[in-house]
N, C-alpha and C positions, 0 to 999 in steps of 0.2 A: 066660903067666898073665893078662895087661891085657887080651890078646885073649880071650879064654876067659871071665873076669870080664864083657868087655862083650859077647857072644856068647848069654850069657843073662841079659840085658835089666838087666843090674844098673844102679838110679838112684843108685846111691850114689857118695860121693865115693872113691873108687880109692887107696889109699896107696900110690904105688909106692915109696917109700921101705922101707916096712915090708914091703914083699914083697921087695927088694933087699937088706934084710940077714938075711930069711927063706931066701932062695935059700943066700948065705953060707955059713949056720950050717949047713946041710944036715939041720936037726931032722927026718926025718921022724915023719909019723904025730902032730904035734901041732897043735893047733886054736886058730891063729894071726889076728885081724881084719886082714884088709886091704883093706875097703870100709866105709864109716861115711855114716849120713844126715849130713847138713850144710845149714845151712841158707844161704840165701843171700847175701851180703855186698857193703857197700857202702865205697868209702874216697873220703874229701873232701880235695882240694890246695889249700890258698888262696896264692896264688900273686902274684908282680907286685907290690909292695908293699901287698896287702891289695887290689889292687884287680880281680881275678878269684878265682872260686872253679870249681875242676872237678870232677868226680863220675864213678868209674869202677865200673860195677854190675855182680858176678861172682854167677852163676845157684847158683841151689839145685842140690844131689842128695838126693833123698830127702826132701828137709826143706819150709822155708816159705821161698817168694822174699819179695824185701824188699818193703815198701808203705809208702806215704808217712811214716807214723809213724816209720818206721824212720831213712826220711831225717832227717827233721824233727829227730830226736833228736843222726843224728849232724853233720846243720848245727849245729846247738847245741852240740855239745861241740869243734866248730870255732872258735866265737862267730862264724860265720856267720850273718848276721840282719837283715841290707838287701842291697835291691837280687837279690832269689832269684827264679830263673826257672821259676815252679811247673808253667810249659806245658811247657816244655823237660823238666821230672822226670815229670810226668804220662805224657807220649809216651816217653821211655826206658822208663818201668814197664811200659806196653801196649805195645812194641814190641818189650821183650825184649833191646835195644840192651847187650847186657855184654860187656865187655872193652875200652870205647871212651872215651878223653877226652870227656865231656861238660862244654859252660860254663853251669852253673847259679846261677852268680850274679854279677854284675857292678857293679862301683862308679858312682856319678852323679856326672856330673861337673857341677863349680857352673857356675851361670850369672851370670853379672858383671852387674852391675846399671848400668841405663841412665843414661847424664850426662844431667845437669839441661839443661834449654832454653828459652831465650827467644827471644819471637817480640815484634817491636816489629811496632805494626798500623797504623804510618802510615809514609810512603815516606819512607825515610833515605837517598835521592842524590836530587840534582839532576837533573831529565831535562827535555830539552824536546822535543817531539814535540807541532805547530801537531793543533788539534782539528778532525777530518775534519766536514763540513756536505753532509748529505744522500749520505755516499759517493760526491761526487765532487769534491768543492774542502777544501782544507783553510782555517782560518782561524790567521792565523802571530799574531795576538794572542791566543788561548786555548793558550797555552803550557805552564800548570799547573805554573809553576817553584815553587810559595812553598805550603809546606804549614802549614795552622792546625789548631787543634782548639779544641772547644770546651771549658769547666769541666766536670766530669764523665765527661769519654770517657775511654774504655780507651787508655792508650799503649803498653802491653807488658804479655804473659802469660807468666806462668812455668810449666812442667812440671819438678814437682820431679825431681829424680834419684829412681831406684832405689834399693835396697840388694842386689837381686838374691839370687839362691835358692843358698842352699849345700850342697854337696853331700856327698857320705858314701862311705864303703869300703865292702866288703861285710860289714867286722866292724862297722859303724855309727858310725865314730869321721868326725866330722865332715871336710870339706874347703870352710875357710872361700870363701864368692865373694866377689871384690872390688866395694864398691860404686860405684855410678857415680859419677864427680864434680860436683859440687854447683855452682851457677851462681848469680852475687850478685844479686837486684833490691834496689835501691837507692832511695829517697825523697831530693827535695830542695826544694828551698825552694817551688817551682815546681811538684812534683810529689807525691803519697802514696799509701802500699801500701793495699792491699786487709786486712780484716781475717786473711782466710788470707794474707795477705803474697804471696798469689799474683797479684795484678795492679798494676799501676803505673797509676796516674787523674790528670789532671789537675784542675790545684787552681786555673788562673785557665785564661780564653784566651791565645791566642797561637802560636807558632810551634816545637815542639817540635824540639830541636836533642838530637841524638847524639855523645854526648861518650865514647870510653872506655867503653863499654857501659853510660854514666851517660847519661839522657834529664833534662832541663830545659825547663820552656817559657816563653820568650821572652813577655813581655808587651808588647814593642816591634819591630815589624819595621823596619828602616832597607832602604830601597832608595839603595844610592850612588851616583844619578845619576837619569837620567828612567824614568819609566815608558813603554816602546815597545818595539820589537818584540825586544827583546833580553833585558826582562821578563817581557813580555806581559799581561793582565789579572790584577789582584789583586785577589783576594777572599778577603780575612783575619780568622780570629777573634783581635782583639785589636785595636793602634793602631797606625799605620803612620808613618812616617816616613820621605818623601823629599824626599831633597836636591837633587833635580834640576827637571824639568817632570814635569807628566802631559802629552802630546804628544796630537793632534788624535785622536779615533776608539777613545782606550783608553778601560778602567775601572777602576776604584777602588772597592773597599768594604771595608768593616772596619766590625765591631760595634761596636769604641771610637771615639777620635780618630786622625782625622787630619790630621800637620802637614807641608805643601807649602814648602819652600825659593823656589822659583822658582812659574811660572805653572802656569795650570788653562788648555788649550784647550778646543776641542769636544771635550771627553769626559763621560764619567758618573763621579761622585762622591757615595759613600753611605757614612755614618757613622751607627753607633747615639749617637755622643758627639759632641762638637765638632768644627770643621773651622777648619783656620787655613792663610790661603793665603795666605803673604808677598809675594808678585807678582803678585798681583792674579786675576783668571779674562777671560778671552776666549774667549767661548763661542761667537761665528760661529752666533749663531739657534740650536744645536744642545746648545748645553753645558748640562749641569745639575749642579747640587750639593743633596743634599737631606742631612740630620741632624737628629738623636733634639734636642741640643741647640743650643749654636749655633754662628755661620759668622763667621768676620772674614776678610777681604780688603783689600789698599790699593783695589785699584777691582775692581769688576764691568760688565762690558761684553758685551752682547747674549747674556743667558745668563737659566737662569730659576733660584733661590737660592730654599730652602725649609727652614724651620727650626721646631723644636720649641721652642726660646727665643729668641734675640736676632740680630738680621742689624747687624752692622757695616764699614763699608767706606769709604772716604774720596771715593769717587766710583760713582755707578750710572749707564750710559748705559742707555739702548733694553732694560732687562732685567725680569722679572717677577719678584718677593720677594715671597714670605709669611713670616711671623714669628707665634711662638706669640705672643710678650708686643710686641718692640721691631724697629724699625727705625733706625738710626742713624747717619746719615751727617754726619760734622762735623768729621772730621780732614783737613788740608792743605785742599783746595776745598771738601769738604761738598758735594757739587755730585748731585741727582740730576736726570737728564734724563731725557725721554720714560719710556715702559715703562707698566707698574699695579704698587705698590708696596701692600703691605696687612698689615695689624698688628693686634696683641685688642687693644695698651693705646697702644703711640703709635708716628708717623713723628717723625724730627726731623732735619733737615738744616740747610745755612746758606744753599745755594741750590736753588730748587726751579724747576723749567722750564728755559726761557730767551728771551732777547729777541726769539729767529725765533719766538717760541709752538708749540714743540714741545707736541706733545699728552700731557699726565703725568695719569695717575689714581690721585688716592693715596685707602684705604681703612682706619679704622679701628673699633674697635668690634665689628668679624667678619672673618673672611677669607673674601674673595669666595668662596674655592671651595666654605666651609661652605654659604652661602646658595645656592648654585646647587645644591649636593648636597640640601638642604630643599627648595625646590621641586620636584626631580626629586620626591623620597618623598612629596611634599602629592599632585602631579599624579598618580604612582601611586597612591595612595591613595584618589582619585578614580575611578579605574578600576577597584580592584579590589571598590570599594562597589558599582559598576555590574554587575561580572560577580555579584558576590555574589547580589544582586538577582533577575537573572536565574535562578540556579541553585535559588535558593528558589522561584522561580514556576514554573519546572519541576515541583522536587519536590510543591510543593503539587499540581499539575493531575494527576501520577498517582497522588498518594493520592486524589483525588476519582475516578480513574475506578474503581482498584479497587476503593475503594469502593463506585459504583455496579455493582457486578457487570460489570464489563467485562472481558473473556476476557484473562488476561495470558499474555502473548504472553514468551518467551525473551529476545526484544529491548526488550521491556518494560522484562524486569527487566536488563537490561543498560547501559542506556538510566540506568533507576533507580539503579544502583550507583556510573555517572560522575559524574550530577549530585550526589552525595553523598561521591565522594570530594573534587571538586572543591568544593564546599561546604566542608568540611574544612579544606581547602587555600589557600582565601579568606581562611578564619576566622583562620587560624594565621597567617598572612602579614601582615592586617592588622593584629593584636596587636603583631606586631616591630614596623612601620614606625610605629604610633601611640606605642612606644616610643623608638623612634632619633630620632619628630620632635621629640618631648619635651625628651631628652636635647641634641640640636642647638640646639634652641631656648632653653633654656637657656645653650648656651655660649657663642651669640650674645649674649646681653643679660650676660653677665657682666662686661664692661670695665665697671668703676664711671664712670670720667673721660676714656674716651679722648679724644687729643687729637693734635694735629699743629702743630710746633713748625718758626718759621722763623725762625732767627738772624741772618739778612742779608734776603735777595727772595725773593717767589715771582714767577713772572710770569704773564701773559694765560696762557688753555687750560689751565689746571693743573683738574682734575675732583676735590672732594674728598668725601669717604663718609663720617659718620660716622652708626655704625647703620644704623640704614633712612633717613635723611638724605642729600640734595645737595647741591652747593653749586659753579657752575662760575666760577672764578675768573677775573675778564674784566679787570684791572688789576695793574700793578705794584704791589706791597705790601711795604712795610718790615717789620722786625721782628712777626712776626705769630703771633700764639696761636692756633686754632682749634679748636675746641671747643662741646657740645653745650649751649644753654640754651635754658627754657623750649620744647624739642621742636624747635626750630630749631637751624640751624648759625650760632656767633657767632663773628665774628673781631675782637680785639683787640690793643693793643700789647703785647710780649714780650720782655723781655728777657733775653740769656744768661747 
């Protein structure tokens, strides 16, 4: 009868049950249904503990196949409702795909949220590695063992942690993510956060040291022994302190002060602050010490000493000193020999020369090197009145030709454009340097009284400066004041 029924063309859904108890009964002759339209049907499994959903699509007879409404609806009476694979249903629809597990919808899985990170942006190990010169020699004193920073720099940045995406069933019931673990920046005395608390800056200079994921910065470096090649050069934002030598051929800088245990040889030393060198400096014609303020040493010996305020030292041979305000030798000998010694307000030592007439130039009221930097700017200034000159007598001669109807020529005006930038360039130049001489000039003549002060002797050859004044000392002199009157240099007795 199933064959028979499907023999001609029936779309209906076929009851063989109700034809199986039709056979049974053996009713004949009565007018029994055992084909029915039907429409198409869909059943939804959520499965897995909520975290898959399948879909198995059984065809129409006669009736209407299913179409997305249909799904939709009974996703929903599933509470099916994230995470649905609408390409997956679409393509089972047009494909006619019935009878088959289908995975139409699938759970998200969370994603754990990223730990916090800190990135410290200056070098926290020690490394030495001598700095390569021209890629083929290295230099074993640029070692770059000692890291500074200055007030204001970045010491560490923070990338906060995550909290990461969480994720869901396919009935939409959440599946919390773990968030990332969170990373402490920390402030300290030395140090402070950023207003997002995301960066760590330093609060002074100095040397930022790594504690326990705690950063501090050192406003004092101590080197425990000499500066050489086991150091190598130090260039520190902050103030230095070593206990040992600076050794022949190294350097030394620091913004602040710095204070030397032992000697200064031939090297370079530069401070934005004071310098204090307990053992004196040996500079071997090579050495120098320069600072923002001042310099004390027990002695200086063939070295050249330049200071923003006071030079003090208990003995000067053969060395060259400038001093913003003082120079002052007068502890144990007081003794300076030979050299050019120069100061804005005074020298004062107890002995000055000596009895061989070594050659001493002492200078106050200016420091030589101002007056020789004024002359250079006077003599340019000189020059460039001259080129000026010239560039205007240019200019003038090709306004009178075009003037005169004279054919201009490409190179004319090429010609015309230089002598005008340069003109320009005269003008501008000479404004600075009538500025700078001004200025200069001025801080020459600022020492109200300069003087120079001898507590014990000067002797023969001592050359003394005050201002634009000479004066070349050709006699042994006791106790002697030296100082500027009526436009002359006058020397009188002086007592300590």
């Amino acid at each position: 009868m199933v064959d028979a029924l499907q023999a001609r063309g029936t779309n209906y859904w076929i009851d063989k049950p109700a034809i199986d108890a039709l056979l049974r009964g053996g009713r004949a002759g009565q007018r029994t249904p055992v084909a029915f339209a039907k429409d198409g049907t869909v059943a939804i499994a959520v499965e897995k503990g909520e975290r898959e959903a399948y879909m198995v699509l059984e065809p129409a007879y006669g009736g209407r196949d299913m179409e997305r409404k249909d799904i939709e609806k009974a996703l929903t009476a599933q509470s099916v409702r994230a995470g649905v694979d609408w390409e997956a249903i679409e393509q089972a629809i047009s494909l006619k795909k019935y009878g088959s597990r289908i995975l139409v919808a699938k759970y998200q899985e969370p994603v754990p949220g990223v730990d916090a990170k800190l990135e410290f942006l200056f070098r926290t190990k020690s490394t030495i590695h001598p700095k390569e010169v021209d890629g083929l020699k290295v230099d074993y004193r640029e070692l770059e063992t000692v890291v500074s920073v200055r007030k204001g720099e970045v010491l560490a940045k923070k990338t906060p942690a995550t909290k990461g995406q969480d994720g869901f069933t396919v009935t939409g019931r959440a599946l919390p993510a773990k968030p990332g673990k969170d990373e402490r920046l920390a402030a300290s005395k030395s140090a402070k956060l950023s207003e997002d608390r995301l960066q760590l800056i330093a609060d002074i200079d100095g040397q930022p040291i790594l504690r326990d994921r705690s950063v501090t910065v050192e406003p004092v470096l101590t080197i425990d022994g000499d500066i050489d090649y086991c150091t190598g050069n130090i260039d520190f934002a902050g103030s230095v302190r070593v206990l040992g030598n600076v050794v022949a051929g190294f350097t030394l800088k620091a913004t602040e002060n710095i204070n030397i245990e032992g000697l200064a040889e031939d090297c370079c030393i530069e401070a934005g602050g004071d310098v204090l060198i307990k053992g004196g400096i040996q500079g071997g014609k090579k050495g120098t010490v320069k600072a923002g303020g001042n310099v004390s040493a027990l002695f200086i010996e063939r070295a050249s000493v330049e200071a923003g305020g006071c030079i003090s030292a208990g003995q000067t041979l053969h060395s060259t000193l400038f001093a913003g305000d003082q120079v002052v030798v007068t502890v144990e000998k007081g003794h300076i020999c030979g050299g050019t010694i120069g100061a804005r307000n005074l020298i004062q030592a107890r002995i000055i020369g000596s009895e061989y007439g070594t050659w001493t130039e002492l200078s106050v009221g200016f420091q030589p090197k101002d007056k020789v930097r004024l002359e250079e700017m006077k003599q340019e200034r000189i020059e460039r009145k001259a080129a000026l000159v010239e560039a205007e007598k240019g200019i003038a001669t090709l306004d009178e030709l075009r003037a005169g109807g004279m054919r201009w020529w490409p190179r004319h005006e090429q010609t015309y454009e230089r002598l005008q930038t340069g003109q320009t360039a005269l003008t501008e130049r000479l404004s600075e340097l009538n500025r700078e001489i001004t200025v200069l000039e001025e801080a020459l003549s600022s020492a109200e009284t300069p003087q120079i002060k001898v507590a014990r002797v000067i002797y023969p050859n001592v050359k003394i400066h005050i201002k634009e004044m000479s004066y070349l000392n050709q006699a042994e002199v006791q106790n002697t004041l030296f100082c500027e009157k009526d436009d002359q240099i006058e020397a009188m007795p002086y007592v300590a």
